[in-house]
N, C-alpha and C positions, 0 to 999 in steps of 0.2 A: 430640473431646477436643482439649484444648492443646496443645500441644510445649513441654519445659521443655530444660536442659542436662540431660539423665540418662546423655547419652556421655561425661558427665565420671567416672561412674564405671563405664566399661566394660572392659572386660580390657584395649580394642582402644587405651585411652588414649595407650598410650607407643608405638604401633605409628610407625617412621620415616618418611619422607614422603622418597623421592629429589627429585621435581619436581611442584609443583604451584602455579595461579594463573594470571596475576594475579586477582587479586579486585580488582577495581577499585572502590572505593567512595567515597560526596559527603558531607565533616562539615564544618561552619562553612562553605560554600560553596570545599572546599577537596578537590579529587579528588586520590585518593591509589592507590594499586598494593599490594595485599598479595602477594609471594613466597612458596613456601614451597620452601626447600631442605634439600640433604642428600645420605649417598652410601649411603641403603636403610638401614644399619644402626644408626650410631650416632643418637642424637635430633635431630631437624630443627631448622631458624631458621628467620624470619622474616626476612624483608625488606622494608620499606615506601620506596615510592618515589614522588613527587610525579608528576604527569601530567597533562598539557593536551590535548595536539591527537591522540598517539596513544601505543598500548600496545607491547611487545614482548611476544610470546609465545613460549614453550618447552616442547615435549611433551615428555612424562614415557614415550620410546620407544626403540628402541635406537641410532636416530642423532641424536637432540635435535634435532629438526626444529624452526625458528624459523622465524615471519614475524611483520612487523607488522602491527598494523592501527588505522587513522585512525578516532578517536571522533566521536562526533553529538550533538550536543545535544536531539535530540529525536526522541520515533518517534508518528508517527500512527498510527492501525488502519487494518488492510488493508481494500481494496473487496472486496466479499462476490460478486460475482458478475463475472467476467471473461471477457473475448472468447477463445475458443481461439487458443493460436499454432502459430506452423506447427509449433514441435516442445515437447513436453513431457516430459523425465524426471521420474519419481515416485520416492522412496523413504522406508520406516519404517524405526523400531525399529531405530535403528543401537545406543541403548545406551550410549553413551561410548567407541567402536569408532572412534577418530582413523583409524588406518594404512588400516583395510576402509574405510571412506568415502571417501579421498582414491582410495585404488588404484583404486576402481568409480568416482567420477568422474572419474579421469586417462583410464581407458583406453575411456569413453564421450563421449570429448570437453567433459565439460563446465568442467571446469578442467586447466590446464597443468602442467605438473613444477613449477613457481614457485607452484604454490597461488593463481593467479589464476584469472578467470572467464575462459572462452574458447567458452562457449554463445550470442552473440551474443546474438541475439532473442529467443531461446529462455527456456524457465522453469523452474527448479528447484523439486519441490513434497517435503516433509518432512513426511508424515505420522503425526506424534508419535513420540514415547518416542525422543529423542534423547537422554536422560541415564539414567543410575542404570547399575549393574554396570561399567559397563567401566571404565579407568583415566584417563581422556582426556575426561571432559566439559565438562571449562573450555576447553580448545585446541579442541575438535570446537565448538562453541558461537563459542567466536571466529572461526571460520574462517567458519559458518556469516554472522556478523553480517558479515563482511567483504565475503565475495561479496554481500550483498544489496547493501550499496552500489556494489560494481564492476558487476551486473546489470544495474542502473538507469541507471549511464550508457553500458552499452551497448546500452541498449533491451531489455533481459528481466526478469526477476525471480525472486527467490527467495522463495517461499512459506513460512510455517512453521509448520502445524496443532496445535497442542498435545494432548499425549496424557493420561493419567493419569500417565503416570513424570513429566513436568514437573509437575503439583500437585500428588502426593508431594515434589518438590525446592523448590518454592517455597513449602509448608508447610512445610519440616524435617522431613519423612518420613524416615528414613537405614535401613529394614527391608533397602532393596536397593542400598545405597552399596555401591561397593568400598570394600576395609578401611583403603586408604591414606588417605582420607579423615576417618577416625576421629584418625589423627596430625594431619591438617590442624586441626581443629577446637581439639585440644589445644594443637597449638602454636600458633596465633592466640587462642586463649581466646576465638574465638566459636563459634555454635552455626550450624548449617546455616542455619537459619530468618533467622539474620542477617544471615549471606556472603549471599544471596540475596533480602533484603529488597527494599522498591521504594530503598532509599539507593543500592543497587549498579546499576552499568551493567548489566549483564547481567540482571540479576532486573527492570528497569525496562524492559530490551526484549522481556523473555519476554510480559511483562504486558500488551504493547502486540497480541499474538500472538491469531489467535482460532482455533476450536476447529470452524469449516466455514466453505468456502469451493467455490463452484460455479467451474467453468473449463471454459466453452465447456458441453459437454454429460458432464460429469463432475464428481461432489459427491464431493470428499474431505473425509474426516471417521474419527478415530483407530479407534474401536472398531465405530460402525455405530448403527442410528435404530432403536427398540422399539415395537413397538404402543401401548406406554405413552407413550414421545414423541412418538409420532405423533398421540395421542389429545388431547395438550395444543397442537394445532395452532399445530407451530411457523414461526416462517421464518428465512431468511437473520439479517435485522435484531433478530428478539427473541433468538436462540439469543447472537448477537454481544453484545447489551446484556447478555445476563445474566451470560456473560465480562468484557466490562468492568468491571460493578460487582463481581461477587461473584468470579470465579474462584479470588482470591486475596485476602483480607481480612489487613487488620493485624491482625484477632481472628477467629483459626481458630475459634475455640469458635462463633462467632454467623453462619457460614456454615451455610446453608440446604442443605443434602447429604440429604435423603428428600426425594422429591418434585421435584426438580431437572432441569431437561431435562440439564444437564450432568452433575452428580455423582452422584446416583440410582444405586445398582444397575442399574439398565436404563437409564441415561443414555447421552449418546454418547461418552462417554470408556469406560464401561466393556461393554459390551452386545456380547454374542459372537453372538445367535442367528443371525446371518446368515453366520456361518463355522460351525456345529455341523455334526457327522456327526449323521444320521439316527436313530442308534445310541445318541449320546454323551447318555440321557436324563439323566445324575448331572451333567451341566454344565445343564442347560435344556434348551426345544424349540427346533428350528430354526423358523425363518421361514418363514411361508407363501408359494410363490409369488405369489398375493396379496399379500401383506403389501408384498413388495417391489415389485412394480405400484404400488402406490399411495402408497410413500414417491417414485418414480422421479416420480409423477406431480403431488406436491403441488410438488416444487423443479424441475419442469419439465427431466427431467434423463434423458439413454440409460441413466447406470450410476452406481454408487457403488462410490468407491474407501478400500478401509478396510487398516487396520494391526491393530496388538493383538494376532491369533491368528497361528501359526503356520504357513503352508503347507509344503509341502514346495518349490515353487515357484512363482513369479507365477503365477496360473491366475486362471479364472474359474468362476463356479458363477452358477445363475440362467438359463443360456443368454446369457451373457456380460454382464448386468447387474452383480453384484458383482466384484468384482476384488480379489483377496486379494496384497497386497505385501505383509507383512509375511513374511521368509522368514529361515534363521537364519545371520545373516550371520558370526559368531565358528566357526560350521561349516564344513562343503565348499561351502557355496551361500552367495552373497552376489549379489543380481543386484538392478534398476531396470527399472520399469516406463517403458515409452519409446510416446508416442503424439504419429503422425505423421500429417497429412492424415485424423487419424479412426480411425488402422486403429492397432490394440494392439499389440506387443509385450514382451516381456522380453528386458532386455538382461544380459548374463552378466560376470563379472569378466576377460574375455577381451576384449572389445568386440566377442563376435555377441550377434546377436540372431535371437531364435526366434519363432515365432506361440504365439500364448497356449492350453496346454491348458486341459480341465476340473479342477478342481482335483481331486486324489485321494480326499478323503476324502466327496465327498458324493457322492448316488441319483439324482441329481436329469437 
């Protein structure tokens, strides 16, 4: 189905907005900066501000954390298959979780108190669902595009897998926005699907984003590969073409979603079997050991690292084929999958690091 404005008549309409933005978006070839302020209770403003070369940003957090950051005129697609570096941190499903991402990369090394990159070489890999629920997806988003460019000139990179919470945001999905977002919409008089459009910076680099990516001997990919995708014999380069064109179409309605390596119920955005407990028959079946042999074998790959489900901590299942990061970081556990010389770890909001168990919930 469509997305029309129907937040316009939501309870959530008048709800105030303390801080949120920029939205930075391109009319008449003319970039402009959407604000949105306020002090939580009475009703928000708008603030639009012209913008060239770079943004100011400000989290919606309890010390109004700012940094800048320098715009790009353009984003190419990422290489689909990459040479391992010497060091790799992995993370999912942060959510719109600004403060939990910054503190796990501050005290893992990978960025400094100043919210710069300080991973050298190194690569930072975001295996989906960086937006929706938390309060913080515009500033987490920018920080994220930030470090990509400081990455690059320092020889590493940042990776950034798209999950299904990003084509719910870049659709106008709002089932799982935080509430203050509802104010945002009101008071700008546009609707998700527009702050978000390919006219905006940010909606234009998401789009640039694919949805798997091989690195050295690890396939990360949001949710996981189904017997059914498996069956439509895919690879690196058609999984990518089909993100390209379709992932996100200016007419939701004429997106191809049954039958899709991507969007499918058993697509790789959404497809759990490879995290299920043995048990859990009312979610689906788990994955054949099988099954995953021969996805490891068609992308010429040791493991597949997936988001989406829940662990209780980084672990593994499969006998250390799958690797479950996706952990619940707004909880007691917020931790990053850290692979060094090949060998696994989980790294903790503490900066140890522990060897990887099995994960808890499977037989296997």
């Amino acid at each position: 189905m469509g997305y029309s404005n129907e937040w316009l008549f939501l309870d959530y309409q008048n709800i105030p907005v303390r801080q949120d933005g920029p939205y930075v978006l391109t009319e008449n070839d003319t970039r402009y900066a959407l604000y949105i302020n306020g002090d939580g209770k009475a009703p928000s403003e708008v603030l639009r501000q012209d913008v060239t070369n770079e943004v100011e940003v400000i989290v919606d957090n309890a010390v109004g954390t700012q940094f800048t950051v320098p715009l790009r005129k353009a984003y190419q697609r990422s290489e689909l298959s990459i040479p391992s570096p010497k060091k790799l941190f992995a993370i999912s499903d942060l959510e719109g979780e600004f403060d939990t991402m910054v503190h796990l990369l501050q005290v893992n090394g990978v960025i400094d108190h100043a919210l710069n990159w300080s991973y050298g070489t190194g690569h930072l890999v975001l295996i989906g669902d960086m937006v929706d629920r938390g309060r913080n997806v515009v500033p987490l988003l920018w920080l994220i595009y930030k470090l990509e460019g400081e990455a690059k000139l320092a020889g590493g990179h940042v990776h950034f897998v798209l999950g299904n919470h990003e084509r719910y945001l870049l659709d106008g999905r709002t089932k799982s926005v935080a509430s203050k977002y509802y104010g945002t919409f009101r008071t700008t008089d546009l609707s998700q699907r527009e702050l978000w459009s390919e006219k905006s910076e940010l909606g234009h680099w998401l789009r640039s984003k694919p949805v798997m990516l091989k690195i050295g001997s690890t396939l990360f990919v949001h949710a996981g590969i189904s017997p059914k995708v498996l069956s439509m014999d895919p690879s690196l380069q058609s999984i990518d073409k089909e993100a390209e064109n379709n992932f996100v179409t200016d007419d939701v309605v004429r997106r191809n979603i049954d039958g899709s390596v991507i969007h499918d119920a058993n697509g790789i955005l959404f497809y759990r079997g490879l995290a299920l407990d043995r048990s859990a028959d009312d979610l689906g079946e788990k994955a054949s050991t099988a099954h995953v042999n021969q996805v490891l074998e068609k992308f010429k790959v040791d493991r597949i690292a997936i988001g989406h489900t829940l662990a209780t901590n980084i672990s593994h299942d499969y006998d250390e084929k799958v690797i479950r990061v996706d952990v619940h970081h707004s909880g007691e556990v917020s931790e990053g999958l850290v692979i060094k010389d090949n060998t696994l770890w989980r790294a903790d909001d503490k900066g140890k690091m522990f060897p990887l168990k099995q994960v808890e919930n499977s037989t296997e």
